[in-house]
C-alpha positions as CSV (number, residue, x, y, z in Angstrom):
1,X,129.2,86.5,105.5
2,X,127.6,87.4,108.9
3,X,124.1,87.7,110.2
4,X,122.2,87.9,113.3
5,X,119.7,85.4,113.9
6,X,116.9,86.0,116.9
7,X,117.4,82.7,118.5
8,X,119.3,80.8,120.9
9,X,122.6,79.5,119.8
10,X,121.9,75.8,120.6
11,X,119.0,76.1,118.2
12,X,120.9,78.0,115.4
13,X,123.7,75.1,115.9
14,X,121.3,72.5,116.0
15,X,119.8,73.5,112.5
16,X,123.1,73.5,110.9
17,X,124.3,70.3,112.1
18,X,121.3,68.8,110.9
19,X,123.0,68.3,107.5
20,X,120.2,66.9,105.5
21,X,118.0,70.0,106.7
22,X,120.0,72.3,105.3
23,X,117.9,71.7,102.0
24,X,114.9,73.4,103.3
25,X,117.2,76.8,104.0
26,X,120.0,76.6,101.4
27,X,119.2,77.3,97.6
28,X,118.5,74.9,95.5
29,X,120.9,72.3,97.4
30,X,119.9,69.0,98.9
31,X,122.5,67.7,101.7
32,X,123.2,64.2,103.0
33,X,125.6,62.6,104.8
34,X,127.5,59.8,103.1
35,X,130.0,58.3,106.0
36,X,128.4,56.6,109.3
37,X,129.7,59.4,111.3
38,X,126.7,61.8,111.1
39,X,128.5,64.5,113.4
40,X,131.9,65.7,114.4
41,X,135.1,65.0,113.1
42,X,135.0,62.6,109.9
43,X,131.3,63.6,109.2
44,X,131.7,63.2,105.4
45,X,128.7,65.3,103.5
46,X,127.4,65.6,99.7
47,X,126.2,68.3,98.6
48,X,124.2,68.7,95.2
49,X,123.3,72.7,94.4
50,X,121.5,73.0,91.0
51,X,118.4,72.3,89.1
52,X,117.8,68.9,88.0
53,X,121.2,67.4,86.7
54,X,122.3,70.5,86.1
55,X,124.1,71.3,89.2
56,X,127.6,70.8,90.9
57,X,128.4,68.4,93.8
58,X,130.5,69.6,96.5
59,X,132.3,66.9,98.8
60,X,133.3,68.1,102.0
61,X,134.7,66.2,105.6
62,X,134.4,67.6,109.1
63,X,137.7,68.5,110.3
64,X,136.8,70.5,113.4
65,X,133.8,70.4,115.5
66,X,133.2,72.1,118.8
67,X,129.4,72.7,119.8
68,X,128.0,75.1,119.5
69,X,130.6,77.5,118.2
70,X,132.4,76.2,115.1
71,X,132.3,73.8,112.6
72,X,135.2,73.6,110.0
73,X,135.3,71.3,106.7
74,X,137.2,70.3,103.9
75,X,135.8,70.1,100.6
76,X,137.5,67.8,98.5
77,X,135.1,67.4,95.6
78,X,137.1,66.9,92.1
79,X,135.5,70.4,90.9
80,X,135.2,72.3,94.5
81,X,138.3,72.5,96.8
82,X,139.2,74.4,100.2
83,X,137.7,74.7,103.3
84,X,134.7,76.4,105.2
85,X,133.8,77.5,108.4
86,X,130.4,77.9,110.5
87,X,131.0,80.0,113.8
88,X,128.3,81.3,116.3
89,X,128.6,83.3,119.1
90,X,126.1,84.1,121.8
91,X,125.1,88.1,121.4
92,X,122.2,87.2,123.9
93,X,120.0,84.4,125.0
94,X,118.0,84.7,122.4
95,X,120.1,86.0,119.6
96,X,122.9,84.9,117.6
97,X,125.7,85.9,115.2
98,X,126.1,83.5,112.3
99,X,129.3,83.9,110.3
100,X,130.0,81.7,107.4
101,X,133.5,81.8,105.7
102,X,134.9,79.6,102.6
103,X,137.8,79.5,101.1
104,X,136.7,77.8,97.5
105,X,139.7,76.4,95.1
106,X,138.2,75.6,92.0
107,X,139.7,76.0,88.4
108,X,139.5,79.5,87.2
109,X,136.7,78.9,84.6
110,X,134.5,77.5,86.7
111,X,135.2,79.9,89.2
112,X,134.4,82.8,87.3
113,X,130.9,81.0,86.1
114,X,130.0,80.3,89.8
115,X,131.4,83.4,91.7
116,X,128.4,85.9,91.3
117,X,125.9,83.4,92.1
118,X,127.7,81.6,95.0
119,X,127.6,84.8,96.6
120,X,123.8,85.8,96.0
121,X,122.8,82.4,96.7
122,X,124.4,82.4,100.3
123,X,122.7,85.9,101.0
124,X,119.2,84.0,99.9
125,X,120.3,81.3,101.8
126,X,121.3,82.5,104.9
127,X,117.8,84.5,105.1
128,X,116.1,81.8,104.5
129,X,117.4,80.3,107.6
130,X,117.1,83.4,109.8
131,X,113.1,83.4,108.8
132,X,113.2,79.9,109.3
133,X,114.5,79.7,112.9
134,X,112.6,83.0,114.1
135,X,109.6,81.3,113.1
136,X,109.9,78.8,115.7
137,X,109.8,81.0,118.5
């Protein structure tokens, strides 16, 4: 998924790598970072997405990190497998293109239950963000 974001890249980047923040933009999802690495390669992250305990954590490790263009990660959760990418590029001073990739290996079942929402929810998500960032300005 891609969007545009009015804002500088080093802000956009800066928002993302603040891994507990992502709470405040992504749906129903609270982030924190459970290694002492809290950036770059070997940043290990938890992620809880749900309501209450109803909900699925996603594990995930940094496995490529090059500010402020891409971030890559494993997720190796015992539900959630695979790997995702975060990659900005620079249209402007002021604006950047987000795009957010995933490749998610997770039984078929469960797959099929999450699939349509997954894909809302990082639509929601990634909006949120956008309004979030352009309200700074």
């Amino acid at each position: 998924m891609s969007l545009v974001i009015d804002a500088p890249i080093n802000t956009v980047w800066a928002a993302l790598a603040d891994w507990e923040s992502q709470g405040e933009w992504m749906l129903q999802t609270t982030v924190e970072v459970t290694s002492d690495i809290r950036e770059g390669v070997g940043t290990s992250i938890a992620a809880f997405t749900g309501i209450g305990k109803l909900g699925i954590m996603d594990h995930m490790t940094v496995t490529s990190w090059n500010p402020p263009t891409i971030c890559d990660v494993v997720h190796t959760g015992a539900i959630i497998k695979g790997t995702g990418r975060f990659e900005l590029t620079a249209l402007s001073e002021n604006s950047t293109r987000f795009d957010w990739s995933e490749e998610i290996l997770a039984p078929r079942a469960i797959f099929l239950l999450i699939a349509p929402g997954l894909y809302a929810g990082v639509r929601i998500s990634l909006s949120a963000l956008r309004r979030q960032l352009q309200q700074r300005k």
